[in-house]
N, CA, C and O of each residue as an XYZ file, in Angstrom:
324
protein
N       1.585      1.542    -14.264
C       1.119      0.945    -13.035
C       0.813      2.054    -12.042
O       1.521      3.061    -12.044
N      -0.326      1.913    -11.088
C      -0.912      2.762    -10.521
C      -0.675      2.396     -9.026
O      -1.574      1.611     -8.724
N      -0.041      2.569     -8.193
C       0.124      2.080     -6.412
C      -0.205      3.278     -5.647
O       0.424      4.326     -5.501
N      -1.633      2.786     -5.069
C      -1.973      4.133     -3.552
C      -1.599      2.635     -2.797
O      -1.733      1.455     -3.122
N      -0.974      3.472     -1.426
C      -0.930      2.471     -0.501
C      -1.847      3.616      0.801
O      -1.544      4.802      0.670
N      -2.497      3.417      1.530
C      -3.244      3.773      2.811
C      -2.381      3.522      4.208
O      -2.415      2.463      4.835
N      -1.881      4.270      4.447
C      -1.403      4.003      5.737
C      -2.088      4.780      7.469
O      -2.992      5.616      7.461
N      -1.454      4.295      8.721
C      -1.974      5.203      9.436
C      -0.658      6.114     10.141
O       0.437      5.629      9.858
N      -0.618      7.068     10.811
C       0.484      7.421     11.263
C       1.225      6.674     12.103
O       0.637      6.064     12.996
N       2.612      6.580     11.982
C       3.190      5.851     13.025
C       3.439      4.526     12.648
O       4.271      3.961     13.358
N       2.906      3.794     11.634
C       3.004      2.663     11.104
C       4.040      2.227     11.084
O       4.698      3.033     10.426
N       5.027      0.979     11.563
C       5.923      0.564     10.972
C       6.145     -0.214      9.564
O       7.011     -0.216      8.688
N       4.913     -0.872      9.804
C       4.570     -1.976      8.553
C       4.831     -0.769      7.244
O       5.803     -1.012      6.530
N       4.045      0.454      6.920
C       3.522      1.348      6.545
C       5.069      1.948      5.780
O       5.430      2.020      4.605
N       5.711      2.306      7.067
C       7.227      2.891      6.474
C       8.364      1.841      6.050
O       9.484      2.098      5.608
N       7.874      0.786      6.263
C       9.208     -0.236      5.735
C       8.240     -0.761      4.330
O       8.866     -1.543      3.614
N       7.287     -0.544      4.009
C       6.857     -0.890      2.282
C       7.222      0.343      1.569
O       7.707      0.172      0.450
N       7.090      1.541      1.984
C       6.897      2.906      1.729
C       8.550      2.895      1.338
O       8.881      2.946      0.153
N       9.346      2.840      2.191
C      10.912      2.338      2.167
C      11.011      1.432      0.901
O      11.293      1.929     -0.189
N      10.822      0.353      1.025
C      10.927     -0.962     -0.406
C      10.634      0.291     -1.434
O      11.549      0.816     -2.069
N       9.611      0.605     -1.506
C       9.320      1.547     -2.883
C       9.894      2.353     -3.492
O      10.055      2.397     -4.712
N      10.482      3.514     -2.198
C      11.121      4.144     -2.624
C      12.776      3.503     -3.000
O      13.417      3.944     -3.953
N      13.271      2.479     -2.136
C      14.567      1.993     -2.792
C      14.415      1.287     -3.988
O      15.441      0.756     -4.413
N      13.162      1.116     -4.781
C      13.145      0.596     -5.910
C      12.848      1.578     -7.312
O      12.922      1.264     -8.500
N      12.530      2.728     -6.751
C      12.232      3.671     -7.648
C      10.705      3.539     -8.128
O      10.534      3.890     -9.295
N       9.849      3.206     -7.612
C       9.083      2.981     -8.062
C       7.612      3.670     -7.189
O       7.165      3.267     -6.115
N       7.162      4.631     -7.911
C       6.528      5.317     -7.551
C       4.443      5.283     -6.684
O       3.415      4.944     -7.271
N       4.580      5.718     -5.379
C       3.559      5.239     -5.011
C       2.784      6.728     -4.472
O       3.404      7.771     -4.263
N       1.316      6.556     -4.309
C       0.554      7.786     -3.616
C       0.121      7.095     -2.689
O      -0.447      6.012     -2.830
N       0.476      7.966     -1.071
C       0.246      7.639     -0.099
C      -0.524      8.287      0.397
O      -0.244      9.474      0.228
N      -1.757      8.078      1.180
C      -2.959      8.061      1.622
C      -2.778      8.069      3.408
O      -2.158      7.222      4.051
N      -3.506      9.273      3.968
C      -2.607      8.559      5.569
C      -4.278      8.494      5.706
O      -5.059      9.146      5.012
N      -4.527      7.837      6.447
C      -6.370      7.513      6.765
C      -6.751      7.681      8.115
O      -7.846      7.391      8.596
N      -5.393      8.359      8.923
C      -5.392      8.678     10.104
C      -6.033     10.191     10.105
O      -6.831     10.584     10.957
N      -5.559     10.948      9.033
C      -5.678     12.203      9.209
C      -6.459     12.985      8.202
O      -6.635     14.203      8.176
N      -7.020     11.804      7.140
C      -8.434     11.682      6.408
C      -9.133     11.100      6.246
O      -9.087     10.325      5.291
N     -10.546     11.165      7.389
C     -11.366     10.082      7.508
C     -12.067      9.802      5.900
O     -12.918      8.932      6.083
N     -12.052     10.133      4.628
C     -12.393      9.938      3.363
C     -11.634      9.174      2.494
O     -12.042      8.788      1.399
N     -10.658      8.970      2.907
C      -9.459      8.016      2.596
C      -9.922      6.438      3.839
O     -10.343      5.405      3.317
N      -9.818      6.491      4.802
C     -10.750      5.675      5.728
C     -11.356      5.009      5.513
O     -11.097      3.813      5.644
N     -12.643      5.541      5.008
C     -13.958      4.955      3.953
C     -13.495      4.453      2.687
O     -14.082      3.488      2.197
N     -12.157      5.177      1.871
C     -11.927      4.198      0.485
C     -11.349      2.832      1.220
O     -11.850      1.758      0.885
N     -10.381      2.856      2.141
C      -9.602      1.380      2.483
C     -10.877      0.457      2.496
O     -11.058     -0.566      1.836
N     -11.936      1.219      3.641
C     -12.610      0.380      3.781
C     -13.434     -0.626      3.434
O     -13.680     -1.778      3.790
N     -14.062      0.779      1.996
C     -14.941      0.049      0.947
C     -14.417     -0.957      0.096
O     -15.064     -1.907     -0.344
N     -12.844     -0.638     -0.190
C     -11.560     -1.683     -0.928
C     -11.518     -2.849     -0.548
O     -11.859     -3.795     -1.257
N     -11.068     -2.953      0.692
C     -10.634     -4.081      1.323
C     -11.318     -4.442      2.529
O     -10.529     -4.992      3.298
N     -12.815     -4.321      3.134
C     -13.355     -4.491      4.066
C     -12.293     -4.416      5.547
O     -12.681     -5.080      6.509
N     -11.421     -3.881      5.646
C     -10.887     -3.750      7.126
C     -10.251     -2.253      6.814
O     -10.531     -1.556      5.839
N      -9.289     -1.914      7.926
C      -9.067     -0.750      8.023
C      -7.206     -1.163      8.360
O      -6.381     -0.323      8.720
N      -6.972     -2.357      8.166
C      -5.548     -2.327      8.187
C      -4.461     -1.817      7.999
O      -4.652     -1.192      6.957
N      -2.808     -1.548      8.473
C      -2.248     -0.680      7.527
C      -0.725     -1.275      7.368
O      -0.160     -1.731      8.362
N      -0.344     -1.263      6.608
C      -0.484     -0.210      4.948
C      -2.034     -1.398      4.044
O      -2.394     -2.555      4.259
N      -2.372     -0.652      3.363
C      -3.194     -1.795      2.522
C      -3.204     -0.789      1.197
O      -3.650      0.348      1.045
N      -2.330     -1.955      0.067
C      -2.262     -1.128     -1.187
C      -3.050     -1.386     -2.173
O      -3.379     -2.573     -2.172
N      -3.560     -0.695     -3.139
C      -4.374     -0.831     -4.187
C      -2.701     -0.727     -5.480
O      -1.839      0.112     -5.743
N      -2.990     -1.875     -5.839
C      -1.869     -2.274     -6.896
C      -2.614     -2.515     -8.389
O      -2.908     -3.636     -8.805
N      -2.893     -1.119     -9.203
C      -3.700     -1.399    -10.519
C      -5.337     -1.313     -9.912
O      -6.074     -0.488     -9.373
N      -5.377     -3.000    -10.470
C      -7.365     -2.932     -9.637
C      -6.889     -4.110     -8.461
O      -7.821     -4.696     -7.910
N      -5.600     -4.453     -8.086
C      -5.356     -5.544     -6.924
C      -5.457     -5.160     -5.738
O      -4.784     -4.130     -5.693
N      -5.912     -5.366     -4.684
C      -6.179     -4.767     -3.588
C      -5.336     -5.750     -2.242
O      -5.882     -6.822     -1.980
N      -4.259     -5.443     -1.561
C      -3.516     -6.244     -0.472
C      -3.675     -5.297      0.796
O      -2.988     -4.328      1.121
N      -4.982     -5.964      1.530
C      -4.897     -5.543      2.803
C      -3.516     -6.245      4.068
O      -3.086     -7.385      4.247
N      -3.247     -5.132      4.605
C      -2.760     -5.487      5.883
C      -1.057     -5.837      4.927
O      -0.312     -6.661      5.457
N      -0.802     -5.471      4.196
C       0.643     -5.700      3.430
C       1.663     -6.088      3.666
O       2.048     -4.947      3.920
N       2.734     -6.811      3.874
C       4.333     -6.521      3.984
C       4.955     -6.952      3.021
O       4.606     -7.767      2.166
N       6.241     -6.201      3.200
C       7.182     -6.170      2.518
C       7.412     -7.281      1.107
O       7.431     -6.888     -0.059
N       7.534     -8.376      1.439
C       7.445     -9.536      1.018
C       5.782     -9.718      0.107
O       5.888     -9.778     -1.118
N       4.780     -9.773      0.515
C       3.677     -9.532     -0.331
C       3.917     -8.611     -1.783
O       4.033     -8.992     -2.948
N       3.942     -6.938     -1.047
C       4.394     -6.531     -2.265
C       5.297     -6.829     -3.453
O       5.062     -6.395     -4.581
N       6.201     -7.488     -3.184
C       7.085     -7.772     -3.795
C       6.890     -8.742     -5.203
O       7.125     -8.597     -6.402
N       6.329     -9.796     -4.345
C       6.151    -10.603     -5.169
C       4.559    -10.375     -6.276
O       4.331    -11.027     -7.295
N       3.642     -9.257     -5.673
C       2.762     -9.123     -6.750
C       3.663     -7.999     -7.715
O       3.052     -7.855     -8.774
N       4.527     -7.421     -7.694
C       5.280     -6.575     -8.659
C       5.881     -7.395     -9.516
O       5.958     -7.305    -10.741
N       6.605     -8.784     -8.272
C       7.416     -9.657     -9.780
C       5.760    -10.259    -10.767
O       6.006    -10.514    -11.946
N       4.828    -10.386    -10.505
C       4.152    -10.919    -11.259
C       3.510     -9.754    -12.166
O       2.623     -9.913    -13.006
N       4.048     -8.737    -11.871
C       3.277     -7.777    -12.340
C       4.595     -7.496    -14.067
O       4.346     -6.645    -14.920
N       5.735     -8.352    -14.127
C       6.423     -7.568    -14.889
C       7.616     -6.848    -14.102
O       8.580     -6.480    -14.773
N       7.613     -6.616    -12.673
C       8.579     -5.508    -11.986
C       9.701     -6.391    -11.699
O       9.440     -7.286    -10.895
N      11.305     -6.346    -12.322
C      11.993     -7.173    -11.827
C      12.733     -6.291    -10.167
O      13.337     -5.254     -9.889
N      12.263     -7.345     -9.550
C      13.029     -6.990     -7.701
C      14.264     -7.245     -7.705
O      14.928     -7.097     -6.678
């Protein structure tokens, strides 16, 4: 399984999924789109907004994310929470 999540700096939303992940062991590449407008343009082209966190899960795309979202596309993914 493949997880970029896009965040911007300062995010809370951003550090409490980033948090879930890491207390699950489960490994993600984080993208800040604050401080690379080329990362910016991928959220954008992904998920038509610029929301944050917004993760690319495999080929699944969850703009504007929390905690709870993620979660439950992992349990469907196979990931027991």
């Amino acid at each position: 399984m493949k997880i970029t999540l896009y965040r911007k700096s300062g995010c809370p939303w951003s550090a409490a999924v980033i948090g879930f992940l890491n207390e699950m062991n489960i490994p993600c590449e984080v993208r800040n789109v604050t401080t690379n407008p080329a990362y910016l343009s991928e959220v954008e082209a992904s998920s038509g907004q610029s929301k944050s966190p917004t993760l690319i899960i495999d080929d699944e795309t969850l703009p504007d994310a929390s905690v709870e979202q993620v979660a439950e596309v992992l349990e469907k993914k196979g990931i027991v929470i």
